[in-house]
N, C-alpha and C positions, 0 to 999 in steps of 0.2 A: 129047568128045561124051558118055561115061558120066557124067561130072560133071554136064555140062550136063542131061542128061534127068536125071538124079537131082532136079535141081535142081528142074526140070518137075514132079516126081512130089509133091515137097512140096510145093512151090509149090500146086499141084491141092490134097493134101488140108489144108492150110492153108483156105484158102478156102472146103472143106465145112466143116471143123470152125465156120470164126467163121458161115458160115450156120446152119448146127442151132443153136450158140450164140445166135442172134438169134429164133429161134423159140421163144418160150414157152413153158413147159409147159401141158397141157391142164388146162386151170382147173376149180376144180370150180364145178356148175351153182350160178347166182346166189344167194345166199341167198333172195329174191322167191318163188323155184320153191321150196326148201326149205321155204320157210312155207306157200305152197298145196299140197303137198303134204302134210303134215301136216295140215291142215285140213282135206283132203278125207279122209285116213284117219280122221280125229274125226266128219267127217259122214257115213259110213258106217256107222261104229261105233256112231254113237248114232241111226241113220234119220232124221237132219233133211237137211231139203232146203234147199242156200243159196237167197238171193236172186239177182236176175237181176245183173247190173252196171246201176250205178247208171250214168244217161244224162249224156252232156256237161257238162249246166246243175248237176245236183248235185251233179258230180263236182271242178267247176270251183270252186262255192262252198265246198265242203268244202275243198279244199287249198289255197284264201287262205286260210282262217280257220286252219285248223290250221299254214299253215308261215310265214305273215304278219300273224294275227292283224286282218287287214281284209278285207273285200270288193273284188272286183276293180270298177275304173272300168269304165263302158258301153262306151267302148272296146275295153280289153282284153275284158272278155268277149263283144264281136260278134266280135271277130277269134277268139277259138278257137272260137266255136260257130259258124262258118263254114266253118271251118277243116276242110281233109281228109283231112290226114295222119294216117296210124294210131300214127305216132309221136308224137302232139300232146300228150297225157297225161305221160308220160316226159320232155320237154323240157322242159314245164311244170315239173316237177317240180324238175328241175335248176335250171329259171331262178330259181324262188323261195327256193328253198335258197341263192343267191348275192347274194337282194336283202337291201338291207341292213335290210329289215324282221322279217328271219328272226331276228337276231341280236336287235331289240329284244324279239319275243315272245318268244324263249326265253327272254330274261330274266326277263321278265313272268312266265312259267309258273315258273322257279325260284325267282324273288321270294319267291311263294306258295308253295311246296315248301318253303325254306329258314326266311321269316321268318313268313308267313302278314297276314294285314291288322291285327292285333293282338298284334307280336311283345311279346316281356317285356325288362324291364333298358329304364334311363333312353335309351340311345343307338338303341336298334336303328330306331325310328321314323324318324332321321334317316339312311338308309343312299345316299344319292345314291350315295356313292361306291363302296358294294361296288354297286351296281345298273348304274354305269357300268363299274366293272373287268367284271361278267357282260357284259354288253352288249358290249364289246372280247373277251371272251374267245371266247363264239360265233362275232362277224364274224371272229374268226380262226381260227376252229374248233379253238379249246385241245381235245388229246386230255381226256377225261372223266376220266383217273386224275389229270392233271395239276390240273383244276380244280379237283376235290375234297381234293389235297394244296396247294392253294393254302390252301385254307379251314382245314382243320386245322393248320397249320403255322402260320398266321398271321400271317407275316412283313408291316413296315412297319403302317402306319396305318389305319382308320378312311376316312381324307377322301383320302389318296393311293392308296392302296394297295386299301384299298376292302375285300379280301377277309376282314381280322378280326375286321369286323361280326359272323359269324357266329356266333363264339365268345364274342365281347364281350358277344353280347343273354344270355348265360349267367353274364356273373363272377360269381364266389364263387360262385356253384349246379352245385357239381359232378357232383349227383345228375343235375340238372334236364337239363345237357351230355350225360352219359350216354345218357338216352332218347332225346332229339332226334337224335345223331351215329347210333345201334345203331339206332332205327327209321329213320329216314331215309334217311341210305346205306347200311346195311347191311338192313333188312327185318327187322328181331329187335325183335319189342316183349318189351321188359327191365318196364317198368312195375311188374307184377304182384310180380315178384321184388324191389320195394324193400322190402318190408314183411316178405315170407317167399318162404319158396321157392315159385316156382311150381307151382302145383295141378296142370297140364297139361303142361307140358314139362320140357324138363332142365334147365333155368338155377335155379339155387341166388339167395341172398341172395348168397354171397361172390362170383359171377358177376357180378351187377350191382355190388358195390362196388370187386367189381374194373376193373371198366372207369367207373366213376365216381372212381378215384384218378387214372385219365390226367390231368382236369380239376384234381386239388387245390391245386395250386399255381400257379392261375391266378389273374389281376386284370386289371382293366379302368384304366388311366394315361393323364388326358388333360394333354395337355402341345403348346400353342399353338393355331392356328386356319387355315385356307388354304379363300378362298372363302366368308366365312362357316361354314364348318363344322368343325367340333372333330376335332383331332387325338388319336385314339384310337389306345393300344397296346395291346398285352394283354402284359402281362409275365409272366413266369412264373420262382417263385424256386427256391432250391436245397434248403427245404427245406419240412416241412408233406405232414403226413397224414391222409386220414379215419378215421376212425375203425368199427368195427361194433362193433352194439353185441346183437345177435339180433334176432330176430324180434321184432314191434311187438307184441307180445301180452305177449310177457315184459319190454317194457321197464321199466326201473327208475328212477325221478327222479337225478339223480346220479351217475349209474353209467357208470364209464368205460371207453369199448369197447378192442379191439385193435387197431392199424392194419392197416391190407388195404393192400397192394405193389400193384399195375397188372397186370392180369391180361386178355390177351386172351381174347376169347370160345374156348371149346374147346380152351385153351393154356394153358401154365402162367405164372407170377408171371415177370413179365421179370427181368433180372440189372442191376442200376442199385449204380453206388458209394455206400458210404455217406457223406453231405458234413456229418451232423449236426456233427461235433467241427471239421470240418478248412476248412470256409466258413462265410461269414456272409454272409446275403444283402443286397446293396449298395442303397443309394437312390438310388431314380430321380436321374439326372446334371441333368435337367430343361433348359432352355434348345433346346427345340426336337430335341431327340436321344430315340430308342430306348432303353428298358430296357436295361438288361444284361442280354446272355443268360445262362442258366445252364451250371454245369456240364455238367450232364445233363438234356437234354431229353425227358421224356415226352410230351408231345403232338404233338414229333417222329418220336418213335418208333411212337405210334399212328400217325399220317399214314402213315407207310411197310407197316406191316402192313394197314390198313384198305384201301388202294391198291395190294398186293401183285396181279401176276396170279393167283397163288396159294392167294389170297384166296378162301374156300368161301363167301361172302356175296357181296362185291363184286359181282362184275361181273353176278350173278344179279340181284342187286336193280335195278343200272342197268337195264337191257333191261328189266325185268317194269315199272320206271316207264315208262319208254317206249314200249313196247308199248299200255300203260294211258291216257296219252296222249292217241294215234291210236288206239286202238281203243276206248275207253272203258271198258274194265276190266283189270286185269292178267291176264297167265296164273295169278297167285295173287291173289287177291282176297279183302281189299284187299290192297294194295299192299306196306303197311309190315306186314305176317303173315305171311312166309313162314318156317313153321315146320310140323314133320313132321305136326300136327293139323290143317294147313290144305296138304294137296297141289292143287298147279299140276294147272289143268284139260288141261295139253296136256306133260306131263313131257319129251316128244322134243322139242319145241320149243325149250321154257326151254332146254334144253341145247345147242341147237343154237343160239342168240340168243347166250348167254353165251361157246360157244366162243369162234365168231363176232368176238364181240365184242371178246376179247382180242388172237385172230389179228390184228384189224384197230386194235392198237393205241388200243384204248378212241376209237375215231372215231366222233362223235355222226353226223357229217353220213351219210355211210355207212351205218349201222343205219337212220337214221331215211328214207334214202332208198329202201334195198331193203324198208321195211314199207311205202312212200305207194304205190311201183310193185308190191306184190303183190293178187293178186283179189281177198285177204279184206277190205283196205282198200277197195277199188274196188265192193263190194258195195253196192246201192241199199239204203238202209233202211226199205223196206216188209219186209212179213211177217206171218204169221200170229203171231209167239210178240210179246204184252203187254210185255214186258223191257224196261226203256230202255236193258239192256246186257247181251244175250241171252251164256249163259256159255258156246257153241257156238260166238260169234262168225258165225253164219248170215245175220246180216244187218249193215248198218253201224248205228252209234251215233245216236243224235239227243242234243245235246247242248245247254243253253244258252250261250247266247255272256257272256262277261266283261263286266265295267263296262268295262274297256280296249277291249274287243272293241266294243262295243255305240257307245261314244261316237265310235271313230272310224271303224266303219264308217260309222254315221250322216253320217258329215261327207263321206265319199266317193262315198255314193249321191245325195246332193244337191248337193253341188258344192260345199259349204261352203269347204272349202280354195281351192279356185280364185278363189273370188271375194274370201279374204283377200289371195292374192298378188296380185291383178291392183289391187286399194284400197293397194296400198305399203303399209298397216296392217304395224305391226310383233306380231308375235306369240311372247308366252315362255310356252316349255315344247310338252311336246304336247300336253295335256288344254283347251283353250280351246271355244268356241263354248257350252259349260254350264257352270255350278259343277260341277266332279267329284265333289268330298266331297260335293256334293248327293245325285249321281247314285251314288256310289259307297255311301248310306246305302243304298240301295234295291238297288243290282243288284250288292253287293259279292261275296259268296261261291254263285256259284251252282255251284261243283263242288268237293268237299272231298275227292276222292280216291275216293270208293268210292262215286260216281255219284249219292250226297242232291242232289233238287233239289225244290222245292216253292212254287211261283208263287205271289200272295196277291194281298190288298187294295193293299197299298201297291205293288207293282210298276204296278199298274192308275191308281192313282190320277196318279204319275207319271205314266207315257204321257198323259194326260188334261188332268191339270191343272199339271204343271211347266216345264221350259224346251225342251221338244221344238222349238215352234215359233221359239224361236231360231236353226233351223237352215235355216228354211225360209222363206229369202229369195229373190225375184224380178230379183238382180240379175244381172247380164251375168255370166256364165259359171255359173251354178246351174243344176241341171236343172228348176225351175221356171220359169227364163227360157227354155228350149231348148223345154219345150211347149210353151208357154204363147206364144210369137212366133213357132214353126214355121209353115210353111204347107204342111207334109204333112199328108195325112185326118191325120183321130185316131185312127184304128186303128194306126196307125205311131207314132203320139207316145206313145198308150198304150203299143205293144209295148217304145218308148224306158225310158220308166216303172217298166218291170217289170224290164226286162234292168237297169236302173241301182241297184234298190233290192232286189230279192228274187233276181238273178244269173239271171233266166228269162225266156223269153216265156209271156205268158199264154193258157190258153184260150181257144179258142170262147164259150165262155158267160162268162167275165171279161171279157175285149177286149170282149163285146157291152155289159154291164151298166157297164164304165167307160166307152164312149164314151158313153151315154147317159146317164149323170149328168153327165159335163162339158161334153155338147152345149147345154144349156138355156143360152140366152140372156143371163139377169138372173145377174148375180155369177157371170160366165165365170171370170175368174183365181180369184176363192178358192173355186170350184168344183175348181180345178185344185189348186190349195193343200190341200185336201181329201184330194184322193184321192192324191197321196201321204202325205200324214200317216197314212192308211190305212195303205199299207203300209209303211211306216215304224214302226207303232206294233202290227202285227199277228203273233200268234206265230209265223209263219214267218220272221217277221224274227230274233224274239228268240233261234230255237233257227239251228242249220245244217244243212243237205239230208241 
């Protein structure tokens, strides 16, 4: 019987322990809260008063654009602005983060980050295939340390592989690699420091050439074709150095510098074997096959340091891009400055984004989910401060939408898409319904990181006189056929109109002034034809809520 109850007595706390074991530890509060908490200590600190929350309709336009890069169909947006769940925002949020349209904007947005619309080097223009590797890498949601050591490391091709595009738009420019790599994922503009030492910060001449040797013995090896497009390698040999030669003021015609070793930012000259006497760098094998790698790999070695959690750059610069993003400026602004002459307007935060960041294993989906579901995101963008990207963050961004942006929401407020699939019409690529490169002359760069936007003649003349009304066909599944053959009043077809094209229903005094310009009798349809091309062609279209 003592055996037996003993038995009982484990037995019992067995069972408590694997329960407490199953109860989690108390979590600490969502990141979401951390950020409006900080925010409201800033708007304390500085006496500004946020904006109210931005209502359903702009709340709803804003975070297609920002996480899908389109406008939601009339559909889905009657159904959430209907909708009466207080959970509807958050759900949303999730849902679009999983469409597979998330994956193609981010691409789109890093496109622009990495190559920009006029990258350098013969190949970069032709990049399908690093833009397909991004595009797979989001829908899988590759951790962000992983991506960016995809890109440095540069293993495989051009056309397969996709990711050594980025390095390749640099061969033999190992200055030029330098900048791009140090501003871009890391937030250090080196620049100033090619010529001499920086006037304002710490970074020396030998600083920038130290990290312009990671590049020196790179090249750009094409060797065969898949798909039509050229299989690009970036080989990298065993041996070859830059040279310094001082400051561009005392340079001397002739004069032959020192070589500079590889030298991380803030760190010393790495320790790499010497292979001048004891290798000879091999030729390309050719026949469809990879370089030979080298002995020693330095822009292996960058990849690991540069992607380090460790890392006193990294993961800071990641968050303040994304941040910058969805909010429309960084917590250091711009973006690619984060240096001790330009301090983060919100210092507790960046550091709490960056922890964050790491804690959660460089997770894009994750960061960018606890900033869409925090208040400062969800702030309407009215207000009293002129800023198009107030440095209090007080109110939300208003922002211009993309050529990508632009052309395909276009196609989705009017049903363009629906009426290709339903005509069996075959359609390649996704830019169709306009010339893109038309449309891409005129609405290409409207956000360069540090919030320049500046509308003109020729965005105008476009809307006006170019291929708008391409889009704006009368046939069975268009929302020009859905007014336009309804036999609901017109104050219903108008509210159809607006929810489809601008993500809103209109005023009193708009509902009144568009039914009665489409009411008139004589040229009823292209009356109707009309007035959305209004709003299709009108800047609240052009910008988002």
């Amino acid at each position: 019987m003592e055996t037996f109850a003993r038995h009982r007595v484990l037995l019992a706390i067995t069972v408590v322990l694997l329960l407490f074991s199953a109860v989690p530890a108390w979590a600490d509060p969502p990141l979401r809260e951390a950020i409006d908490a900080q925010m409201t200590i800033v708007w304390e600190r500085e006496k500004v008063a946020p904006a109210p929350a931005a209502d359903d309709a702009a709340f709803l336009r804003r975070v297609w654009l920002d996480l899908c890069g389109i406008v939601p169909t009339h559909e889905v947006a009657r159904q959430f602005l209907d909708d009466a769940d207080p959970q509807k925002r958050a759900k949303l949020i999730d849902r679009l983060l999983d469409d597979p349209r998330y994956a193609q904007h981010q691409a789109d947005i890093w496109d622009m980050v990495l190559f920009g619309r006029n990258p350098p080097g013969y190949d970069a223009p032709k990049r399908v295939g690093c833009q397909t590797w991004m595009r797979n890498s989001f829908a899988a949601n590759m951790p962000y340390d992983q991506f960016v050591r995809h890109l440095l490391r540069a293993e495989g091709n051009t056309a397969e592989q996709g990711a050594p595009m980025y390095l390749v738009q640099y061969s033999r420019q190992p200055e030029d690699a330098a900048m791009a790599v140090s501003q871009t994922l890391l937030g250090v503009q080196l620049q100033c420091a090619r010529c001499h030492d920086h006037p304002y910060e710490a970074w020396t001449q030998r600083d920038f050439y130290g990290m312009a040797a990671f590049f020196s013995r790179l090249s750009a090896v094409r060797n065969g074709q898949v798909n039509s497009l050229d299989k690009v390698y970036l080989a990298e040999m065993n041996t070859g150095e830059i040279k310094f030669v001082g400051p561009a003021k005392d340079a001397v015609p002739g004069k032959q510098g020192e070589p500079i070793k590889p030298k991380f930012l803030l760190g010393d000259a790495i320790e790499e074997p010497d292979l001048t006497a004891e290798f000879k760098d091999e030729k390309h094998p050719g026949d469809g096959k990879p370089p030979v790698p080298p002995k020693f790999s330095r822009k292996d070695k960058l990849a690991d340091w540069v992607t380090a959690p460790t890392n006193p750059y990294f993961a800071r610069a990641a968050v303040n891009r994304v941040w910058s993003q969805f909010m429309g400026r960084g917590l250091v602004h711009p973006v690619d400055n984060m240096s001790p002459s330009n301090p983060p307007s919100h210092p507790e935060l960046l550091d709490v984004l960056a922890k964050e960041f790491v804690a959660q294993r460089f997770d894009m989906k994750k960061l960018i989910r606890e900033i869409c579901n925090s208040r400062a995101y969800q702030l309407a963008s009215t207000g009293e401060v002129a800023e198009p990207f107030p440095q209090w963050f007080e109110r939300a961004r208003t922002r211009p939408l993309s050529a990508e942006e632009l052309l395909e929401s276009w196609r989705v407020a009017t049903g363009h898409d629906e009426v290709t699939a339903r005509s069996g019409k075959k359609v390649e690529g996704r830019f169709h319904g306009v010339t893109f490169d038309y449309l891409r002359q005129f609405f290409g760069e409207p956000t360069n990181g540090v919030g320049d936007f500046q509308g003109g003649l020729q965005e105008h003349l476009y809307l006006n006189n170019g291929e708008l009304p391409r889009l704006l066909t009368a046939e069975e599944g268009s929302l020009l056929d859905a007014v336009i053959t309804s036999t609901d009043p017109p104050e219903s077809r108008i509210d159809r109109m607006f929810v489809s094209v601008l993500t809103r229903l209109p005023d009193p005094d708009e509902r009144a002034k568009f039914v009665e310009f489409v009411m008139v009798k004589e040229n009823t349809q292209e009356r109707w034809r009309e007035a959305v091309w209004v709003l299709m062609s009108c800047s609240e279209f052009r910008f988002n809520h």
